[in-house]
C-alpha positions as CSV (number, residue, x, y, z in Angstrom):
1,X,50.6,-2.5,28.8
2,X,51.2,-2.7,32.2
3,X,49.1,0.3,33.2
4,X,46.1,-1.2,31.2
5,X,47.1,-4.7,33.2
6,X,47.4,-3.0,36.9
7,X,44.4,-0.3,36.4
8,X,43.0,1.0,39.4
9,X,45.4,-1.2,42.1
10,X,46.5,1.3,44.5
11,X,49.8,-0.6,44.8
12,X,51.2,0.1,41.5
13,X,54.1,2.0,42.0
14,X,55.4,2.8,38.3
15,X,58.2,4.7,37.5
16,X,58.1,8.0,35.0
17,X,57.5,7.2,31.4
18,X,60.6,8.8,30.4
19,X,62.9,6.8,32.7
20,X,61.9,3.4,31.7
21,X,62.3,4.2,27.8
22,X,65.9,5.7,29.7
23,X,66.3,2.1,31.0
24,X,65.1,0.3,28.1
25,X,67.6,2.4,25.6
26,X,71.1,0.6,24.6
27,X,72.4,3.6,24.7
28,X,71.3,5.1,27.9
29,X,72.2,1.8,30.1
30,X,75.3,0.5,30.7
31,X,74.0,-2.8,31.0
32,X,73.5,-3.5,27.3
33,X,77.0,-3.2,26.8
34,X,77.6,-6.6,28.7
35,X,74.0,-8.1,27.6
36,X,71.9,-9.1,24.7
37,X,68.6,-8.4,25.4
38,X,65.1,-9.2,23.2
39,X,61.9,-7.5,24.1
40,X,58.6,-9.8,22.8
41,X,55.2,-8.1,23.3
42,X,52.0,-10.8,23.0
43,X,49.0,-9.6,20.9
44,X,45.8,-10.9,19.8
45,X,44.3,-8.5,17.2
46,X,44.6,-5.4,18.7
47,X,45.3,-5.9,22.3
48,X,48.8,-6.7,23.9
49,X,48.0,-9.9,26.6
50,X,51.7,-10.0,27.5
51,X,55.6,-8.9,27.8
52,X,58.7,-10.3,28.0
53,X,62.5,-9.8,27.6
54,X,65.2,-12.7,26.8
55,X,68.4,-11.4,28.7
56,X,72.3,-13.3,27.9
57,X,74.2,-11.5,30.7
58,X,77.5,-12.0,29.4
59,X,79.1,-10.3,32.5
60,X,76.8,-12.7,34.5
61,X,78.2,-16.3,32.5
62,X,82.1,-14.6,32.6
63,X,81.7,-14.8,36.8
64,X,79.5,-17.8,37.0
65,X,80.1,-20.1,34.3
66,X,76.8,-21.8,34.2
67,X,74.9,-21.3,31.4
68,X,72.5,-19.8,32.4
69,X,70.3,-17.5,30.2
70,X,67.1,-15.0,31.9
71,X,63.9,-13.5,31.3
72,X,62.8,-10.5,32.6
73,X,60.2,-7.5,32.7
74,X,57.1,-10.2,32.8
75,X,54.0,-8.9,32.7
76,X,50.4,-11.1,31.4
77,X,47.2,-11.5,31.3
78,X,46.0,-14.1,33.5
79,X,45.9,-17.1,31.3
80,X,48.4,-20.0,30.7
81,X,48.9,-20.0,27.6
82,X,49.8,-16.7,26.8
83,X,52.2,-17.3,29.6
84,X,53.6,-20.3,27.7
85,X,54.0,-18.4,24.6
86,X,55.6,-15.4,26.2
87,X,58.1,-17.5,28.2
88,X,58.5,-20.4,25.3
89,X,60.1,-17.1,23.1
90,X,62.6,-15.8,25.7
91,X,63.7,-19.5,25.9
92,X,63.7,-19.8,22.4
93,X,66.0,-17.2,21.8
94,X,68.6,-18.3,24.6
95,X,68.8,-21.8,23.1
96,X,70.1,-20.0,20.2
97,X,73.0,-18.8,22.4
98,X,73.5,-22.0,23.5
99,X,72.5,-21.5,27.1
100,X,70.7,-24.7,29.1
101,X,68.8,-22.9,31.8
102,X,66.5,-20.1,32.0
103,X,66.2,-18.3,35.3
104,X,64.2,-15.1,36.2
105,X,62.9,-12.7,36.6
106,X,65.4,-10.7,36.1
107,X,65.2,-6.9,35.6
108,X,67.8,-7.4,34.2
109,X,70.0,-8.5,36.8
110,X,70.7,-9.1,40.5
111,X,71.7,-5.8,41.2
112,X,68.1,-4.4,39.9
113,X,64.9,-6.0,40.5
114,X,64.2,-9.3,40.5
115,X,62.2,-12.6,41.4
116,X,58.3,-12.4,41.9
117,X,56.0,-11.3,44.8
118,X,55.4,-14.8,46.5
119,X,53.7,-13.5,49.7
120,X,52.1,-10.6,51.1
121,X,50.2,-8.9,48.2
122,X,48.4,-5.7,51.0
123,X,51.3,-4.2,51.8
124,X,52.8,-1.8,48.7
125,X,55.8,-2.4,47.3
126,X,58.9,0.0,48.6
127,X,61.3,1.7,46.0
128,X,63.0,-0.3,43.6
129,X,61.4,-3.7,44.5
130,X,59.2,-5.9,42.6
131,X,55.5,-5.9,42.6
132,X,52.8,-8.2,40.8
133,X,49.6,-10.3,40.4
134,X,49.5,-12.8,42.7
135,X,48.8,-15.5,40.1
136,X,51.7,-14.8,37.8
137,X,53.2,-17.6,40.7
138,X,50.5,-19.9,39.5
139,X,51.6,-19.8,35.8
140,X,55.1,-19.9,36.3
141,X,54.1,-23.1,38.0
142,X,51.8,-24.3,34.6
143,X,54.6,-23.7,32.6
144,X,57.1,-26.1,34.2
145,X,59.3,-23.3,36.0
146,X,60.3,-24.5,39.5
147,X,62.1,-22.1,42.6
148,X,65.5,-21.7,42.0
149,X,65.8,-18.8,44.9
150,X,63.3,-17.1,47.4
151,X,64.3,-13.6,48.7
152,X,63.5,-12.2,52.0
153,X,62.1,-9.2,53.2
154,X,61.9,-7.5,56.7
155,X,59.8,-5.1,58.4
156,X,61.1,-3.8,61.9
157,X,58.7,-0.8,63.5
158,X,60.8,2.2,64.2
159,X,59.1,3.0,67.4
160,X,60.7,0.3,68.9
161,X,64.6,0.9,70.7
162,X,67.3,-0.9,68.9
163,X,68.1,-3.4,71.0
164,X,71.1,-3.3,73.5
165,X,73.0,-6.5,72.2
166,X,73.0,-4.2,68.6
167,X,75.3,-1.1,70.8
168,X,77.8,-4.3,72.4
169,X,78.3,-5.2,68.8
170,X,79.1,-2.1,67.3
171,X,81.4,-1.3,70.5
172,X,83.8,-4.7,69.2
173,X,84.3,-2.7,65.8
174,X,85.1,0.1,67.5
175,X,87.8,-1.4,69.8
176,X,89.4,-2.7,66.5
177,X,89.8,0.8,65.4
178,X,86.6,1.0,62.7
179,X,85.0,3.9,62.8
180,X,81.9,5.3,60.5
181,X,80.7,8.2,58.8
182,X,78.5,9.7,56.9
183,X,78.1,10.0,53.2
184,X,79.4,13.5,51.3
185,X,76.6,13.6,49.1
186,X,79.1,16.8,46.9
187,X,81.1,13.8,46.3
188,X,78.8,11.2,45.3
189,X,80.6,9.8,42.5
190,X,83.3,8.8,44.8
191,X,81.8,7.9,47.8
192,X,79.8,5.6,45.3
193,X,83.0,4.2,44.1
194,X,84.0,3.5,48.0
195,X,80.4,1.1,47.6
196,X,81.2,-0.3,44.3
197,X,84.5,-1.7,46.2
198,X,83.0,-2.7,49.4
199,X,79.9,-4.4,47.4
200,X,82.2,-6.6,45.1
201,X,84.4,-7.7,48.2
202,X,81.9,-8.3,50.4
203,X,79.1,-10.1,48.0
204,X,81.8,-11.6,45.6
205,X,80.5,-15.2,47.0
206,X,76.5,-14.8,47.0
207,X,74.4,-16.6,44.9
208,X,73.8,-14.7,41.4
209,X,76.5,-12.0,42.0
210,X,77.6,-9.8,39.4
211,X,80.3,-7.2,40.0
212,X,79.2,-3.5,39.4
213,X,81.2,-1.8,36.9
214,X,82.4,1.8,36.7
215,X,79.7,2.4,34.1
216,X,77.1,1.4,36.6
217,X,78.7,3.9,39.1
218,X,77.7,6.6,36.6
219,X,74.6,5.3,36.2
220,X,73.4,4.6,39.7
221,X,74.8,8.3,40.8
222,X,72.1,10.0,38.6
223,X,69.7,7.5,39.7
224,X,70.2,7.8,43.4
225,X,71.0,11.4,43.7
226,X,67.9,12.9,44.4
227,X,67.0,9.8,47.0
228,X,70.4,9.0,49.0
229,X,69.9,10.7,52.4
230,X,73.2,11.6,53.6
231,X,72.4,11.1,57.6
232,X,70.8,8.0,56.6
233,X,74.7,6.5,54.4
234,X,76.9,5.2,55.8
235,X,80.5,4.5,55.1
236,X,82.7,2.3,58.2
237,X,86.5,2.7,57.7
238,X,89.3,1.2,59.7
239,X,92.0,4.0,59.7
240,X,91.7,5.4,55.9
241,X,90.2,2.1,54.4
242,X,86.3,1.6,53.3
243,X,85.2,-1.4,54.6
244,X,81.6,-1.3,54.8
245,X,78.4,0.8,53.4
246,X,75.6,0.9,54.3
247,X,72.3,3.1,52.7
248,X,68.7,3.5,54.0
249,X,66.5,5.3,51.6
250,X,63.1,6.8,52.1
251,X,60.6,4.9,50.1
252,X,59.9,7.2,47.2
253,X,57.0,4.5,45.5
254,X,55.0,6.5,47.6
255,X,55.3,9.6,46.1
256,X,55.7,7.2,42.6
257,X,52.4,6.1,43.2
258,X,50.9,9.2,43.3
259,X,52.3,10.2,40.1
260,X,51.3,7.6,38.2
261,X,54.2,7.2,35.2
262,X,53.8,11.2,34.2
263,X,56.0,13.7,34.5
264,X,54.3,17.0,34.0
265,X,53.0,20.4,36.0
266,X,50.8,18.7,37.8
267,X,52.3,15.4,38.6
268,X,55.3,17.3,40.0
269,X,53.0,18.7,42.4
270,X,51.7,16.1,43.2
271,X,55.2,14.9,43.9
272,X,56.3,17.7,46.1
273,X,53.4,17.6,48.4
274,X,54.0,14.2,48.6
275,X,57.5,13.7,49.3
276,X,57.0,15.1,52.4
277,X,54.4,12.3,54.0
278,X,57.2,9.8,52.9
279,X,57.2,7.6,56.5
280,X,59.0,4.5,55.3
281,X,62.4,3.3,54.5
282,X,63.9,0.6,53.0
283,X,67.5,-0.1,54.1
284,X,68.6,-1.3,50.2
285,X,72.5,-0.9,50.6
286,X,74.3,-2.9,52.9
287,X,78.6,-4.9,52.6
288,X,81.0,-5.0,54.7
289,X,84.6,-6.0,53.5
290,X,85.1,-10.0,53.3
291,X,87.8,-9.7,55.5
292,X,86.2,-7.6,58.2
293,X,82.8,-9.7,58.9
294,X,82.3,-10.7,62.2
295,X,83.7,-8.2,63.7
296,X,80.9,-5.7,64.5
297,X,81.0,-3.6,61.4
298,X,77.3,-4.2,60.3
299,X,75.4,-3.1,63.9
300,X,78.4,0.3,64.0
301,X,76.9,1.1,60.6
302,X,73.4,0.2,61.6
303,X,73.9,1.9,65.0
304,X,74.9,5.1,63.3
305,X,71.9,4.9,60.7
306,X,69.1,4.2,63.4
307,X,71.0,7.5,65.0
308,X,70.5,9.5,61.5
309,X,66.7,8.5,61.7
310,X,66.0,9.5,64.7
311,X,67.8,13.2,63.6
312,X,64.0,13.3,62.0
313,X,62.3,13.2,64.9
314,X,59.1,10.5,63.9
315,X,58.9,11.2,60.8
316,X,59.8,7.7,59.8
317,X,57.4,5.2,61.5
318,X,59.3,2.1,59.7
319,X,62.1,0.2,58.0
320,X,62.4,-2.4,55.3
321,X,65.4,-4.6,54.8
322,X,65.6,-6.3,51.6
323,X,66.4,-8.2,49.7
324,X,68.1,-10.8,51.6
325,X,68.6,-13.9,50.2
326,X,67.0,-16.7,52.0
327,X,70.3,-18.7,53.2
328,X,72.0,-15.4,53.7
329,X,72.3,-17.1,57.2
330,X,74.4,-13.9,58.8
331,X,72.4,-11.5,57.2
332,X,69.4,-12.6,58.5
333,X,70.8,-13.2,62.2
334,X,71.4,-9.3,61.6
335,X,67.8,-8.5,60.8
336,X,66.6,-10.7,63.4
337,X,69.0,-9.3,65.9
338,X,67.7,-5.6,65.3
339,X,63.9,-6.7,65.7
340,X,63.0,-7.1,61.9
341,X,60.6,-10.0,60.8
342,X,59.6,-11.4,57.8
343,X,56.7,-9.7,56.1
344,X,57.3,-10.6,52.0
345,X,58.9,-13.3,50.1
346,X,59.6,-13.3,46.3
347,X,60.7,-16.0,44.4
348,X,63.4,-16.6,41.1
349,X,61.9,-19.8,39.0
350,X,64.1,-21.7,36.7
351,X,64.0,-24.5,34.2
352,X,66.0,-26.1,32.1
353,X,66.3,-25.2,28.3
């Protein structure tokens, strides 16, 4: 449905076939073993006008306690009431969890995709964030949903020099005895692990947090193995202790793009020609330890990743940091400290059941 929906825009960035039935399989994803999920498709004779999925993130109400029930994987035609019925069944089925709020998108959780393209529709989406019509904003609006959270996105030009006050920052950490290096990509499962620890310290408190499980560790390293760069990771420790990662990826939708959802002789060609014109990033990784903010570990990290970038010459002509969440106050003192500004916005609705 969603390749009849998006047709010929040349910012639909799908992923393969085969890996979103791999996502979409209980058995394949470790998220259904915390989750009920309920996938409703929208016909009208013979043509599907819609999608949805009901999520209960049992994982999510155990941390937050709230009630609070999602939908996810939206996609519609561009009519109200098919948006009504789509988004009437997901609620449906989370009343009958007893759940008072519905909140989304969510694909399926926080640590995935999420909310909706709000602003800034030319640019294409990079890997592993959302992308959509700009009206599905409008209908969420018809059908009573109201913002519940807008994320933030960044663009800085890599041409520009990282800013001095970003090297006086890092030089703090250093005094304290932090110092950083780079991922051993032989060891991924591990050094995965070490993010899995620093993540859950250092995001414990954020709005919509979930802790990643071991599970997702597995899951994520065959995910991410073939697009974790290891000049571009970055692990700070102080002494023998993990205390922050960070990862920049290259933004692989471009090559995604070009493939359009097949896997196959030619598509693969397609991808290996492509994957080398890759000239964006999108800096998608990023914790430091609770008990070692403020203390310079994000511009060491940072430091050292703007270092690995420029290891490939100008290959890479800019960088994305996202998502941040909008009153993620010293996250986006960060981004604003290393030159990045605000180029997209998405937004999580929510209403109650």
């Amino acid at each position: 449905m969603p390749f009849e929906l998006y047709g010929g825009d040349p910012n639909f960035s799908p992923l393969p076939v085969i890996e979103q039935k791999k996502m979409f399989t209980p058995g394949k994803n470790p998220f259904f073993r915390t989750a009920q999920v309920r996938f409703f498709l929208l016909r009208d004779g013979g043509k599907t006008l819609g999608r949805v999925a009901s999520i209960v993130n049992h994982a999510h109400l155990k941390y937050h306690d709230d009630r609070a029930g999602f939908f996810g994987f939206y996609e519609s035609v561009n009519d109200p009431a098919a948006a009504r019925l789509l988004l009437e069944a997901a609620a449906s089925e989370l009343k009958k969890s007893g759940l008072s709020v519905m909140r989304g998108p969510m694909n399926f959780s926080t640590n995935e995709e999420c909310g909706f393209l709000l602003e800034n529709f030319k640019d294409p989406p990079m890997l592993m964030t959302p992308y959509n019509p700009p009206y599905y904003n409008e209908l969420m609006a018809a059908c009573g949903m109201a913002k519940s959270k807008d994320l933030l996105a960044y663009i800085r030009d890599m041409a520009l020099p990282l800013p001095e006050k970003v090297e006086r920052v890092a030089a703090i950490a250093e005094r304290k005895g932090v110092t950083a290096r780079l991922l051993e990509k032989k060891n991924l499962h591990s050094e995965l692990t070490v993010f899995k620890d620093v993540y859950n310290s250092s995001w414990k408190d954020n709005w919509g947090f979930i802790p990643i499980t071991v599970e997702e560790v597995d899951d994520m390293a065959k995910k991410l193995k073939g697009v974790l760069v290891p000049e571009l990771t970055i692990i700070a420790q102080a002494g023998e202790k993990p205390v922050g990662f960070l990862g920049i990826v290259p933004d692989f939708n471009h090559v995604l793009r070009k493939m359009g959802g097949r896997i196959g002789p030619v598509s693969i060609l397609k991808a290996l020609y492509h994957s080398g014109k890759i000239d964006s990033l999108r800096l998608m990784l990023l914790g430091v330890d609770s008990g070692w903010r403020n203390r310079g570990v994000e511009a060491l990290m940072i430091r050292e990743g703007f270092k690995g970038i420029k290891g490939f010459g100008n290959k890479y002509k800019r960088i994305e940091f996202s998502w941040i969440l909008e009153d993620n106050l010293p996250i986006i003192y960060i981004s604003q400290m290393i030159g990045g500004e605000v180029y997209k916005r998405y937004r999580i609705y929510e209403r109650a059941l």
